[in-house]
C-alpha positions in Angstrom: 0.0 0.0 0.0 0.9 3.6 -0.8 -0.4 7.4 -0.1 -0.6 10.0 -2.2 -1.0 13.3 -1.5 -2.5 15.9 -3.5 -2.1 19.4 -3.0 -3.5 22.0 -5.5 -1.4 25.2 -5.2 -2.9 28.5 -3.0 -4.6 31.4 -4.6 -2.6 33.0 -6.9 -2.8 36.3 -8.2 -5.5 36.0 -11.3 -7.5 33.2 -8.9 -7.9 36.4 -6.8 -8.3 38.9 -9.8 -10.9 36.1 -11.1 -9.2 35.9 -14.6 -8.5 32.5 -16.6 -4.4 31.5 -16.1 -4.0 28.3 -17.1 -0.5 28.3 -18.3 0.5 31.9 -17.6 3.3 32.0 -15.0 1.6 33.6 -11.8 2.7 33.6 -8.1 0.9 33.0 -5.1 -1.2 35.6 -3.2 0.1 35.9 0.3 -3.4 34.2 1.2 -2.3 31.5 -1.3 1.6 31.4 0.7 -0.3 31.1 4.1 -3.0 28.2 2.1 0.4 26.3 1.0 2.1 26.6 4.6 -0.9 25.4 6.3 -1.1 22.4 4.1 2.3 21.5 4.8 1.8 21.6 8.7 -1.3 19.2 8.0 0.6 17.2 5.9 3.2 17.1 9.0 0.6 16.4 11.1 -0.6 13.2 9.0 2.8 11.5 9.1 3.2 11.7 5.4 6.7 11.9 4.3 7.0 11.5 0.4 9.7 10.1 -0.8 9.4 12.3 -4.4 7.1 15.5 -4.7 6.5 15.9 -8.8 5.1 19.4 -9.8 4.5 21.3 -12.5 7.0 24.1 -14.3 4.7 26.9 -13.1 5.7 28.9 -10.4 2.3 28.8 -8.3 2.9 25.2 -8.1 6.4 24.8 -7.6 5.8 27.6 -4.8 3.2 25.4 -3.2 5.3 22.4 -3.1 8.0 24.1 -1.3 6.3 26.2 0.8 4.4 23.3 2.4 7.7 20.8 2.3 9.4 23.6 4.7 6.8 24.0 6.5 6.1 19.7 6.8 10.0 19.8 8.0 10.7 17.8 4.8 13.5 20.2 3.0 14.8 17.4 1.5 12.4 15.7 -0.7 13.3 15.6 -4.0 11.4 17.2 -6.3 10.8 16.3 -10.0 9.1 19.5 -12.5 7.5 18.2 -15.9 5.0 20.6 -17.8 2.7 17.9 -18.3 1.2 18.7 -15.0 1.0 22.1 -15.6 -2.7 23.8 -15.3 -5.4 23.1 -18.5 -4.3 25.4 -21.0 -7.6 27.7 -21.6 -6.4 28.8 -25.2 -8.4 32.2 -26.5 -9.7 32.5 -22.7 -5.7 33.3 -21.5 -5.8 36.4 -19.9 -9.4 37.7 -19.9 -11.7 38.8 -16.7 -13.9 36.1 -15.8 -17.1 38.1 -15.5 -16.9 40.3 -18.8 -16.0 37.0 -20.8 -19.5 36.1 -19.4 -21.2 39.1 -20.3 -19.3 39.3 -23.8 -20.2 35.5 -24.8 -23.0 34.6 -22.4 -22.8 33.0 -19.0 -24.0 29.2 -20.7 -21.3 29.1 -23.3 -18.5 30.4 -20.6 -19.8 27.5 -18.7 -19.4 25.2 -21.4 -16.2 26.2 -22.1 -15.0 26.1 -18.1 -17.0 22.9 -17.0 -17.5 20.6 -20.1 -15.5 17.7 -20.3 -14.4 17.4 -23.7 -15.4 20.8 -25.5 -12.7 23.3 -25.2 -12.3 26.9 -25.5 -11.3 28.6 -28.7 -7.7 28.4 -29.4 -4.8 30.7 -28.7 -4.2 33.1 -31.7 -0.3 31.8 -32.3 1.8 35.8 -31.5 -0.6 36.4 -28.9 0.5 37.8 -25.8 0.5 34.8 -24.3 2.1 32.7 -27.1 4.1 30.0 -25.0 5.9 28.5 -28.3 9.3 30.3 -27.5 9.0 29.7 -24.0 12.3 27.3 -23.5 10.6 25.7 -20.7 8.8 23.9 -23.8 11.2 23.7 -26.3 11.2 20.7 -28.1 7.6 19.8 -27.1 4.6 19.5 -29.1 2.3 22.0 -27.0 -1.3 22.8 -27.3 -3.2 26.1 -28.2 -6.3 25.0 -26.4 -7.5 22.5 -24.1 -10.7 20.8 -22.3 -10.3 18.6 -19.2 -10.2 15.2 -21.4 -7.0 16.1 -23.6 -5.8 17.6 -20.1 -6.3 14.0 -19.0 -4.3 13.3 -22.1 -1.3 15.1 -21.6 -0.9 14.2 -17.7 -1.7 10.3 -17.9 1.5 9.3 -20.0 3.4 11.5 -17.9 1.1 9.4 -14.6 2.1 6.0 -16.0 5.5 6.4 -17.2 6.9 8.2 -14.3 4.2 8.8 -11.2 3.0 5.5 -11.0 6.2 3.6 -10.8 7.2 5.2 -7.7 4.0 4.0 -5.9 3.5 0.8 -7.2 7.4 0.5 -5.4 5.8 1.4 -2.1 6.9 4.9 -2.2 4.6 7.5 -0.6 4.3 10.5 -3.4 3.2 14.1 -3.2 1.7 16.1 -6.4 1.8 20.0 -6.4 0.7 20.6 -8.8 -3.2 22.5 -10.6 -7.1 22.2 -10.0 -7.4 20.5 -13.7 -4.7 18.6 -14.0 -5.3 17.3 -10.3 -8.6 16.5 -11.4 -7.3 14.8 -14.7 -5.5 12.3 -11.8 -8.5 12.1 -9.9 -10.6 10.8 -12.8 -8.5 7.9 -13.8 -8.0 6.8 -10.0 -11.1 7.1 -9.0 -12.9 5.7 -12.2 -14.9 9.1 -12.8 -18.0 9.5 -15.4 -17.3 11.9 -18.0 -20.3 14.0 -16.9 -19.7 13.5 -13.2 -16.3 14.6 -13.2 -17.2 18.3 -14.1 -18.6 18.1 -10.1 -15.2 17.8 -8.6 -13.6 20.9 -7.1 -10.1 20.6 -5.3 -9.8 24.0 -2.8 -6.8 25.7 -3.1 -4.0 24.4 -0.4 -5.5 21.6 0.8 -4.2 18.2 0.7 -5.7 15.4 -1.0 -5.1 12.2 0.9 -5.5 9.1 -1.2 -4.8 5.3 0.2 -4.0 3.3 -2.9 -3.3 -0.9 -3.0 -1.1 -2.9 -5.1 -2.9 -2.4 -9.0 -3.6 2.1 -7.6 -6.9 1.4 -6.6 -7.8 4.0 -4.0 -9.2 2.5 -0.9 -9.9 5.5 0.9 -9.5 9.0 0.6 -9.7 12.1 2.8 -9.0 16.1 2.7 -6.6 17.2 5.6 -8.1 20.2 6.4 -12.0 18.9 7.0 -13.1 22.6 7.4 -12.3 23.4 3.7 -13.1 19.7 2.2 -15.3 19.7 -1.1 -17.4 16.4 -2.0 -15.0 13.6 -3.4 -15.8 10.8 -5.4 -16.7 7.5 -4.4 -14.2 4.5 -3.8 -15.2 1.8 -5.8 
């Protein structure tokens, strides 16, 4: 048996200016430092001590991660970056206010765009402002303009199975810091989700994500580590 732990990063900047990030390089609030901190003092207070913490090549994350390590005590946990964790890439949305995209579009489309499973939002015009092809953090890579939470799931599962998985199949307790989506990408293939049930799931900022797994990753029980700011999870099957 092995835990898993995880821990989407604390409010960042745009999560508290309500404006669509996904891969645009944001830090934390200092409401998201203190969120990250006091997940690493529950994480302490759990026992969990990862032998690996993988997170994404956004700064929010990475922050997370090692705000709540130092705080857990666990400074020397190493950590492993890979962009396929990084946040759903919300394409044409990049950038805009949450609220006028509403009024500009209509609320139900902006909802189809945010909560669908497989319809994404338009793409990213390519010399945009937040064009990401020169970014060297992704050079080399085929990287998308758009995405919905299914090719999400696409992007992080290879990365799950060729170098996540592994470790915990071995025993080894893991931590992910990593993004709501791409956390909930993970949380679909453990836990089995529906397509149209997983658009219900909402991981809160800064708090860890217990899960128990078995031998084949099954989870076999699951829990939030701060109970006052737990959202619904799914069932263990």
């Amino acid at each position: 048996m092995s835990r898993l732990i995880l821990l989407r990063h604390g409010q960042s900047q745009w999560n508290l200016e309500n404006r669509f990030t996904g891969w645009v390089d944001v830090d934390l609030t200092a409401e998201g430092e203190a969120q990250a901190r006091r997940g690493g003092e529950l994480i302490a207070e759990a026992g969990f001590r990862p032998a690996v913490m993988f997170t994404s090549v956004l700064t929010r994350a990475k922050r997370t991660g090692a705000l709540a390590l130092s705080s857990a005590g666990l400074k020397d946990v190493p950590v492993i970056e890979d962009w396929r964790l990084n946040e759903r890439h919300y394409g044409g949305l990049t950038g805009l206010d949450k609220a006028e995209t509403a009024l500009k579009h209509g609320e139900d489309q902006v909802k189809v765009w945010r909560r669908s499973y497989d319809i994404p939002p338009p793409p990213l015009e390519a010399g945009s402002e937040w064009d990401f092809d020169k970014d060297p953090r992704y050079a080399g890579q085929t990287i998308p303009n758009t995405e919905s939470l299914k090719t999400t799931l696409d992007r992080v599962l290879p990365y799950w199975n060729e170098a996540i998985a592994p470790r915990l199949k071995a025993g080894e307790d893991v931590l992910i810091a990593a993004h709501g989506n791409s956390l909930r990408a993970i949380v679909k293939h453990l836990f089995d989700v529906p397509d149209d049930q997983i658009v219900g799931v909402e991981i809160p900022t800064g708090n860890p994500l217990e899960i128990d797994l078995d031998a084949d990753l099954k989870p076999t029980a699951a829990r939030y580590l701060d109970t006052d700011r737990a959202t619904e999870l799914p069932a263990v099957r």
